[in-house]
N, C-alpha and C positions, 0 to 999 in steps of 0.2 A: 504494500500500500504506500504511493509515493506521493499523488495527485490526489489534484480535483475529480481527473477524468477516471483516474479509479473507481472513486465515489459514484461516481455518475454512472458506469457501466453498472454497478452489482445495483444500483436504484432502477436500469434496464430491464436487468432480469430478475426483478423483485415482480415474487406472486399476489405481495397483498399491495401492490402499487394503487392500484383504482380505488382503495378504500381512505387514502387522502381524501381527496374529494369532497366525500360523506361528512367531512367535518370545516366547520368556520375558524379559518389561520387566518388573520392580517395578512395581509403583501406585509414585505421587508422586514417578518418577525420570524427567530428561529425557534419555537416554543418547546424547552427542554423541561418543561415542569409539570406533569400532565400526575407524576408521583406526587404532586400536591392539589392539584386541581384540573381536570380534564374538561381541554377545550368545548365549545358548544356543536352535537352533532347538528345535521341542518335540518336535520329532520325534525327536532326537539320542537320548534317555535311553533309549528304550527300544528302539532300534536294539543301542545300545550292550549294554545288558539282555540281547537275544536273543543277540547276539555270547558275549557272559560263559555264559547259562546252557545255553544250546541248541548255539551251534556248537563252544567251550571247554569246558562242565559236562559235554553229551555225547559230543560230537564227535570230541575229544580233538584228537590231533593228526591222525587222519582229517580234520579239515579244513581241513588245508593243500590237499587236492586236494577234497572233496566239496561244502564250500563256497568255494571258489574263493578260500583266501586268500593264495594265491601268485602269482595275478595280478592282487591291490589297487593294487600300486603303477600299474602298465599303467593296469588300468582307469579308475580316478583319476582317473590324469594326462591319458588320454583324453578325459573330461570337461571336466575343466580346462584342456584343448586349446581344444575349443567354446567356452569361455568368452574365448579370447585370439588365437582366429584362425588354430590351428595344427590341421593336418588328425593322423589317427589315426597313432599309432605315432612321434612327437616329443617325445614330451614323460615322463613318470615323476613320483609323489611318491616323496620320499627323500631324509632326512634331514633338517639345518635350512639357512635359505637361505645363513649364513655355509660351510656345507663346500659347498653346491654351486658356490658361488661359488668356491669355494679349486680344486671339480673344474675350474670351466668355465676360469677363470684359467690353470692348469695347460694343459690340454687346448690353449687357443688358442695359448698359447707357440710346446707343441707342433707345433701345425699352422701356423707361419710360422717355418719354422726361419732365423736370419739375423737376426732380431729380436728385440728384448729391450726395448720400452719397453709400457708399459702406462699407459694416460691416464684421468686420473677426474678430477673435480671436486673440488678441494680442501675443498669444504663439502656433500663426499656425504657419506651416513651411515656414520657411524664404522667400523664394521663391515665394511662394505665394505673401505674402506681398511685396516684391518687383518690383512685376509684378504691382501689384496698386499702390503702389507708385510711380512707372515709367510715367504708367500712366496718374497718376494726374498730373507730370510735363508736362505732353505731352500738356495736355488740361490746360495748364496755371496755373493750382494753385485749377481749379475749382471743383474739386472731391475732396470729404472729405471724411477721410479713418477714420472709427469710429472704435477702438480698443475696445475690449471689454474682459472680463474674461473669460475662459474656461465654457464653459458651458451657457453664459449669451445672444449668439447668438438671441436666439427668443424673448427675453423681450426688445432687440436693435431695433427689427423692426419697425418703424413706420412710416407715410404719408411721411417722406422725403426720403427714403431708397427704393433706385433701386433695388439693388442685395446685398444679402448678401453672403459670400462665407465659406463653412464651410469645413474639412477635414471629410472623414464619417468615420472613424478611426482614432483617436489622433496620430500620430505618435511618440511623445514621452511616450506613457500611456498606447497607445491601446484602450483607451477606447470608445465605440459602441456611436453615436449622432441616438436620432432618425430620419431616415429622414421624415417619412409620418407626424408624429407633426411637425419638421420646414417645409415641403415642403406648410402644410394647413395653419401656422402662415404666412409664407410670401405671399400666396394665398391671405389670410383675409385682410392683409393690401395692397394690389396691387404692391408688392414689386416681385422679383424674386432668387431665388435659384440655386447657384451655387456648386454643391459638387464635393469634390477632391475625387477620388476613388482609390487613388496608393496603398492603404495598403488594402482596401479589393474586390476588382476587381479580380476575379477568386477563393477565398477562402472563400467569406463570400456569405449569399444569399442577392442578393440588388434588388431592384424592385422599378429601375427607373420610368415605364412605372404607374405601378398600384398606387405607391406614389402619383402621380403627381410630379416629378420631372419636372424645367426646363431647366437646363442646367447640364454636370458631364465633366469633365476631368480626364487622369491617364493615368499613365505609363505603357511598356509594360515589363520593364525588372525587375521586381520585382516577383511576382505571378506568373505573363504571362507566364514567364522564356524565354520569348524573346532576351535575350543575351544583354551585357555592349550597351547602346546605345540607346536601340531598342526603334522604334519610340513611340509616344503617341496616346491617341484616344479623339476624342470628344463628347461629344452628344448633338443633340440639338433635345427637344420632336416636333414633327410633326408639332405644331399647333403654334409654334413659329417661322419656318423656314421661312416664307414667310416674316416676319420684320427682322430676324436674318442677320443685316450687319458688318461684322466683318472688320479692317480696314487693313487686308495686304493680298487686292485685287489682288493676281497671277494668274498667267491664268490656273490653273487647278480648280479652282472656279470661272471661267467664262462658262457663258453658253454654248457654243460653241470653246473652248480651238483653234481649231485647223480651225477656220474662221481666225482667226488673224486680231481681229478687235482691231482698235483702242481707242475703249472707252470699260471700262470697264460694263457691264453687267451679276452680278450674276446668278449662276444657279438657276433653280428654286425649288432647294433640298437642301439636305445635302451636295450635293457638294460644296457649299457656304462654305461651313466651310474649306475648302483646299486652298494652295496657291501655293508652287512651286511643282515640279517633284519628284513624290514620290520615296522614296530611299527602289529600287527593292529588292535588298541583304538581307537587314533588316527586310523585309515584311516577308519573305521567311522563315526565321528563326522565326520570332514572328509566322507566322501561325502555324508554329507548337507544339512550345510552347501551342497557345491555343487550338489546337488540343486534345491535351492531357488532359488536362483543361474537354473537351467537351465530352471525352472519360467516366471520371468517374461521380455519383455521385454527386451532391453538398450537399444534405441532410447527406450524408454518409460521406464527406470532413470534413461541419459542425460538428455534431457528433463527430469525432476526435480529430479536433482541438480542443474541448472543454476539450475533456480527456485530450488530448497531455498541455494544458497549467494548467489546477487544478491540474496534476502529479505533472509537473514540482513545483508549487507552494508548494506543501504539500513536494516535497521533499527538495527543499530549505530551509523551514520552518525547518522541520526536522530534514533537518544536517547539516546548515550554521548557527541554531544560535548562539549569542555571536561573530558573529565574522565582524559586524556591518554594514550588510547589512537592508535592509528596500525594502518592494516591495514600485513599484510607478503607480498607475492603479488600475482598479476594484479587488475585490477580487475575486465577480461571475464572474467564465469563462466566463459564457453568456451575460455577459455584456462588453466580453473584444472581441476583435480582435486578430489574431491568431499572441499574442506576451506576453510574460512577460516583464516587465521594472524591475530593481535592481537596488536601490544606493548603494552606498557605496567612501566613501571620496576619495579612490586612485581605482576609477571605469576604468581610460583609463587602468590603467598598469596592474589591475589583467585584463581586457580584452586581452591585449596584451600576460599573461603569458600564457591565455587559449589556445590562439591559437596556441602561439610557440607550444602548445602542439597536436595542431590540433583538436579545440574544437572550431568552427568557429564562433561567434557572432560580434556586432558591440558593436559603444559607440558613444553617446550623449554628447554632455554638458549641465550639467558640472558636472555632478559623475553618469549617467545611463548607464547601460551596457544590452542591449535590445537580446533578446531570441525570433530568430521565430520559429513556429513550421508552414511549408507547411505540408500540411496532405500525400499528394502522396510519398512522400519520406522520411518524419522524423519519425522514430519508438521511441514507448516507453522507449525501454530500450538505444537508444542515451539519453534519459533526464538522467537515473542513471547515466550512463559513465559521461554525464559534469557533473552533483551535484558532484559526485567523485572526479572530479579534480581541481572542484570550491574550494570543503570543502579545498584540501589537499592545492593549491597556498593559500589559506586565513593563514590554521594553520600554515602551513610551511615560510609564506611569502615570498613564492618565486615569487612575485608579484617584490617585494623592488631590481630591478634591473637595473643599468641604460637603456640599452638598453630596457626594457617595459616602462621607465621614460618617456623617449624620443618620443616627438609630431611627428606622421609622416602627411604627407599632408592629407592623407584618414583616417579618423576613423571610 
């Protein structure tokens, strides 16, 4: 890989080319951030359109039942099943991934009674952990939140360990957790598993079902490209649903929502997993996001993403160095999730120069400047164009301005 024209040829005899398209890029933007928020399909607007005028303007609340919008979440998450490995009736959107995480947390206690530690990674995402620790104050003090090293997850498991909760992609690193080795280590010790799937839900291949997985959470508005917001999903495997009691009992996880009974009564499915009134709008747009998702390939997606992120590496390598960056993540593609991570000491403001320039990525603390590559829409030769402008803000240091200095609320 020397060229542009490199680039350009394997973007020729790329299979999922035509699925660009499908989706709204600006002219003169290279959008490398779709691991934090996925572009708008084009089909989204006027999905959303007929929703608002047609099944809202006329519909009214007729269609809760005529146009089927009280079985969105189902449907959905059915979807978004096929996309993670999980056969029909597992899975549900609802809510965001921080409460489902607070349900699934709850729920697993629940279902190993005797037990009270809960295991994460000390350097998972914030959120996560703050949802156990919420938690644990909730239940008094008496959940012990066992911190552990990157990677150290399955050597943590033992007789006192309820659930352990892992991310299946680092989010600071990218890097691949097996899940079928931790799904069998917490098997062997009667412990449970809980994985976060926001970073490869839709772009990686996951096989909830065939692992033995027992429980997964994840966002819709990343991969999905479900839009800023868009709800989260849950999944809980078949064979646990019947003990799975989660503790923010709303009536769209009562058996009978619309008896309007006074004591509460779980469904006897996945519906258990739902609490309040699913937000119609939101569905409506994420279904089609996954739509698209569902249209191509995931072998073929794979496959790309693997080239799309070795390019990018070998081209960084190649023409960034001395100018004191350091990758942070696997080096085998195939061990990485569809991201590059980069340090470098003044990472927010060469991120910031990148974009004034319209080269879209994010940043981490506290010096990562992260690189996603979605396979549907990022071509080869966007990774030359940003190396390009990387190399030039580094040699140029046109990074060194206040205005890129300067913290803004979102990184």
């Amino acid at each position: 890989m020397t060229g542009r024209e490199d680039c350009a040829r394997l973007d020729a005899a790329d299979p999922l080319a035509d699925r660009r398209g499908r989706f709204e890029l600006p002219e003169g933007v290279i959008y490398l951030d779709g691991n934090s928020l996925g572009p708008l399909p084009k089909a989204a607007p006027g999905r959303v359109e007929q929703v608002v005028r047609e099944e809202w303007g006329r519909g009214l609340i007729r269609s809760w039942n005529a146009a089927g919008w009280i079985d969105l979440p189902r449907r959905v998450g059915d979807k978004i099943g096929r996309l993670v490995g999980a056969a029909p009736g597992q899975m549900v959107v609802a809510d965001s991934t921080s409460v489902n995480l607070f349900k699934a947390l709850a729920a697993a206690l629940g279902m190993r009674p005797g037990r009270r530690v809960v295991v994460a990674e000390r350097e998972a995402f914030p959120t996560d952990l703050y949802m156990a620790q919420g938690l644990s104050e909730l239940l008094g003090g008496t959940v012990e939140l066992r911190l552990v090293d990157s990677g150290a997850v399955g050597e943590a498991i033992d007789g006192d360990v309820a659930v352990a909760m892992l991310t299946h992609v680092d989010y600071r690193t990218g890097a691949i957790h097996d899940m079928e080795a931790l799904n069998r280590r917490a098997r062997d010790a009667g412990a449970l598993m809980l994985w976060d799937l926001a970073h490869s839900a839709g772009v990686l291949p996951v096989e909830l079902d065939r692992t033995g997985a027992d429980l997964a959470v994840g966002c819709g508005y990343k991969y999905l490209n479900g839009g800023p917001g868009a709800p989260a999903f849950i999944y809980v495997a078949e064979r646990h649903q019947a003990s799975f009691r989660q503790p923010l009992a709303g009536w769209m996880g009562h058996a009978a929502p619309f008896a309007f009974e006074q004591r509460y009564e779980p469904a006897p499915d996945i519906r258990r997993a739902l609490c309040g009134t699913p937000p119609v709008l939101s569905l409506a747009a994420l279904e089609v996001g996954v739509d698209e998702l569902l249209a191509a390939d995931m072998g073929l997606m794979r496959a790309k993403a693997v080239s799309l992120t070795g390019t990018f590496r070998r081209l960084v390598a190649a023409e960034c160095a001395g100018f004191g960056l350091s990758f942070f993540g696997p080096e085998d593609p195939q061990a990485c999730g569809n991201q590059v991570s980069v340090r470098h000491p003044e990472g927010y403001a060469v991120m910031q120069a990148l974009i004034h320039r319209g080269m879209i990525g994010d940043f981490r603390r506290p010096d990562v400047m992260r690189f996603g590559f979605a396979p549907l829409y990022v071509r080869h030769v966007d990774l030359w164009d940003a190396v390009a402008h990387l190399r030039d803000i580094l040699e140029t240091r046109a990074w060194d301005r206040p205005e890129f200095l300067r913290r803004a609320a979102v990184t």
